[in-house]
N, C-alpha and C positions, 0 to 999 in steps of 0.2 A: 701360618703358624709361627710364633718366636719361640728361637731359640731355647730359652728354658724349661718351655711346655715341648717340643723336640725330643731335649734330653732325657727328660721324666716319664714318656711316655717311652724312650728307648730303655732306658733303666726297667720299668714295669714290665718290659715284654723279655727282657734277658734269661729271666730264668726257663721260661718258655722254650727256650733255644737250644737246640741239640746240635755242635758243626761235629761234623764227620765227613765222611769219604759221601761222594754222591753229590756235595751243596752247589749248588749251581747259584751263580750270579742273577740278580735281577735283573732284564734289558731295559731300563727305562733312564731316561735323561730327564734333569731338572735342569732348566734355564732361567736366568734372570736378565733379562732385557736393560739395556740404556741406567746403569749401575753409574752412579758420580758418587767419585772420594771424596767421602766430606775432610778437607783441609785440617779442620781442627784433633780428631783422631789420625788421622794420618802422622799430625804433628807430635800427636803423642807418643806412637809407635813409633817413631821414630828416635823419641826420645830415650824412650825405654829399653830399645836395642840397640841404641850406638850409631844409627845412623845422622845422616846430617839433613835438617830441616827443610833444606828449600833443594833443590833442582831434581830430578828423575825418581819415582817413584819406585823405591825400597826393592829388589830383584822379591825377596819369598811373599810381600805386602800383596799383590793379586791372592794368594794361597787364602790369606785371611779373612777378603770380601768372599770367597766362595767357602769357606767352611760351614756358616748354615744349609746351604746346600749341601752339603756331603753330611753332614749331621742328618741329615730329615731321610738321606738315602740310608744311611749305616741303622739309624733308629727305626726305620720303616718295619710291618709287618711281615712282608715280605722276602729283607734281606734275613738272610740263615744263620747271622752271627750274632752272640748278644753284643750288646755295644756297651754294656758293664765288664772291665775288663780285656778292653780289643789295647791292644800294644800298638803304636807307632814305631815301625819295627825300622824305616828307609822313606829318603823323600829324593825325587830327581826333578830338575826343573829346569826347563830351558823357556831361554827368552831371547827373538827375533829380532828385537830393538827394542831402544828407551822406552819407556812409559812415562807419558807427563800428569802430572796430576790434574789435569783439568779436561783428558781424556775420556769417554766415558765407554765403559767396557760390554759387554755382551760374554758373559760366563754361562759356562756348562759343565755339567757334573755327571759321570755317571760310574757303576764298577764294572772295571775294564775285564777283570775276572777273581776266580778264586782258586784258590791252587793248594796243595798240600804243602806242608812245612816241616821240619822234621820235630817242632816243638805244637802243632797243629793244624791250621788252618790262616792262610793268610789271601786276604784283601787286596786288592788295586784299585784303588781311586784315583780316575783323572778331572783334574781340573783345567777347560783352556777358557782362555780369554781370548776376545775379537775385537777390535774398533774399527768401525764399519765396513764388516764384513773382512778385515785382514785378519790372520793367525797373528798374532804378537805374545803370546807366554802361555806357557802349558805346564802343570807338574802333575806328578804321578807319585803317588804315597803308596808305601805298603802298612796293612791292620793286621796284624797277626792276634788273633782269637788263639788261647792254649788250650790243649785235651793231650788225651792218652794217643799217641798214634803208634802203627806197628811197624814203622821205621825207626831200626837201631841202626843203620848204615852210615848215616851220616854224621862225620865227627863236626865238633865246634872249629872254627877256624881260628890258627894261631894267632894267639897278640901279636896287634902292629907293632914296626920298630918305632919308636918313640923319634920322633919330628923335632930341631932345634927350638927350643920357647921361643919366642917372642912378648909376649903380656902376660899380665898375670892378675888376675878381677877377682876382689873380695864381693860373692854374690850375699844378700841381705836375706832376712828370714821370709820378709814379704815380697819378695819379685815376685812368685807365682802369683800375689794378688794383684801386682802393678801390669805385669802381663794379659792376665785374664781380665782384665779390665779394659785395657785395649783392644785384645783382640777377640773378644768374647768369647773364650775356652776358660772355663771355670766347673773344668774337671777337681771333684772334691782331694783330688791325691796331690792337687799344684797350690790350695790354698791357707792351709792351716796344717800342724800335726794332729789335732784330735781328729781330723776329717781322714787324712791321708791314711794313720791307723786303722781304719775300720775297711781298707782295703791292704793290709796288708804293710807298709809303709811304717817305721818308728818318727821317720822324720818328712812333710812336706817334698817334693822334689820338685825342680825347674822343670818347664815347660819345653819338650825335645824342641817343637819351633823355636823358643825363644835362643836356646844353645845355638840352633843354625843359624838363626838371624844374627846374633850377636858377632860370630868368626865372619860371616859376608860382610859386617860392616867395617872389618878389620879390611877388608882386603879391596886394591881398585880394577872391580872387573868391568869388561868392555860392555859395549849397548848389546853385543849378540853374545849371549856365553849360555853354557850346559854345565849345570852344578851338583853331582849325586853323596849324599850323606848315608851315611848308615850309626844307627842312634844305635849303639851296643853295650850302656848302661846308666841308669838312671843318677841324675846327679843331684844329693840332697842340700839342702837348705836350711842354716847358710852353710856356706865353705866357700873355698879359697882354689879357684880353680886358675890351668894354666893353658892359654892359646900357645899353640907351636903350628909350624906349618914350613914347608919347603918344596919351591914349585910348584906344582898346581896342586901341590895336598896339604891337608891340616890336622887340626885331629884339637880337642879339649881335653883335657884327664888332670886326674886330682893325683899327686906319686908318679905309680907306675899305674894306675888304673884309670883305661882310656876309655872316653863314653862317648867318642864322636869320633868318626875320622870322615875326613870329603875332598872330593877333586873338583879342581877346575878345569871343564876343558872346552872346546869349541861349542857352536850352537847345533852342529851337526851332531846330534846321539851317538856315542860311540856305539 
């Protein structure tokens, strides 16, 4: 099944969908066997998020050949959340060693569980990659689906302290189509403002991947490293956003309003 019959078919089933207390994860695994990077997309993604063209294969780039696979689990009958509406709320990602582009990978997908949120329901999807038969990269995303829940306990957590700048990138009105193009996520909220409005949106917003990719390409991290973000507001298109970062943290924000913060730290999981 491609992708946009995937999506359509998650969309059609979303209102169907009740999350609440009780949803239980599906146990099924999707794999895709002997996966080769086609060079020519890869070179594009690369272009699009700042990375550099030729040598190791992009750290969050594995994330993006398995995203049809995690589409077809999320849009399934079976899973309990609509996928109209699911938030990328956190992505963590570690990776063993390099990856060369002429690798070919062995991906699996499946939700690791589903948990209460204090804004509803939220998702884990793990993605790992294998070339023959080794672990070499693994990430783990949260979906937060929103409802009514009966937990008022838990406060919002304080704004980060604001991180020394470093760059500062005038984003265009069209990234979310230059993106979605590459990476085939062409969620209607990343590619136009008449689309994005009909979900809520006055203006288009950047793709949370693309924000994470873009700061890793700012940064020189090792063959083995653990990288976790948490995507804590969406960022609209265009504008005029600002990288900071000090030690192994960063963070993106427009002002004083931050829409990314991530560490780097070893490839053992803290």
């Amino acid at each position: 099944m491609n992708l946009p019959l995937t999506l359509a078919l998650g969309a059609l089933r979303s209102p169907f969908k009740r999350p609440g207390p009780g949803a239980v994860a599906p146990g099924r695994r999707l794999v895709e066997a002997d996966v080769r990077i086609d060079p020519t997309r890869l070179g594009a993604y690369a272009r699009v998020c700042g990375f550099a063209e030729s040598g190791p294969v992009p750290l969050p780039y594995p994330h993006v050949l398995g995203f049809p696979l995690a589409m077809r689990l999320l849009a399934a009958r079976d899973f309990p959340l609509p996928l109209l509406g699911l938030v990328h709320t956190w992505i963590e990602v570690t990776r063993h060693r390099a990856l060369l582009p002429a690798e070919r990978l062995d991906l699996t997908v499946h939700v690791a569980a589903l948990a209460p949120h204090r804004r509803g329901t939220e998702a884990t999807v793990v993605t790992e990659a294998r070339v023959a038969g080794e672990p070499v990269w693994e990430s783990r995303s949260g979906y937060l689906a929103r409802h009514r829940t009966a937990d008022t306990s838990r406060k919002e957590a304080a704004p980060p302290r604001p991180l020394p700048a470093r760059a500062e990138w005038r984003l265009a009105p069209g990234l979310g189509r230059r993106y979605g193009a590459v990476s085939g996520d062409r969620n209607p909220i990343h590619l136009h403002p008449l689309t994005a409005r009909a979900f809520g949106f006055p203006r288009a917003i950047a793709h949370g991947m693309w924000t994470f990719a873009r700061c890793l390409a700012e940064q020189d991290l090792p063959p083995t490293v653990h990288v976790r973000t948490e995507f804590r507001a969406p960022v609209p298109l265009p504008t005029t956003v600002t990288y900071a970062a000090e030690g192994a943290a960063f963070q993106l924000r427009t002002g004083r309003a931050v829409h990314l913060t991530g560490r780097v730290t070893s490839a053992a999981r803290p």
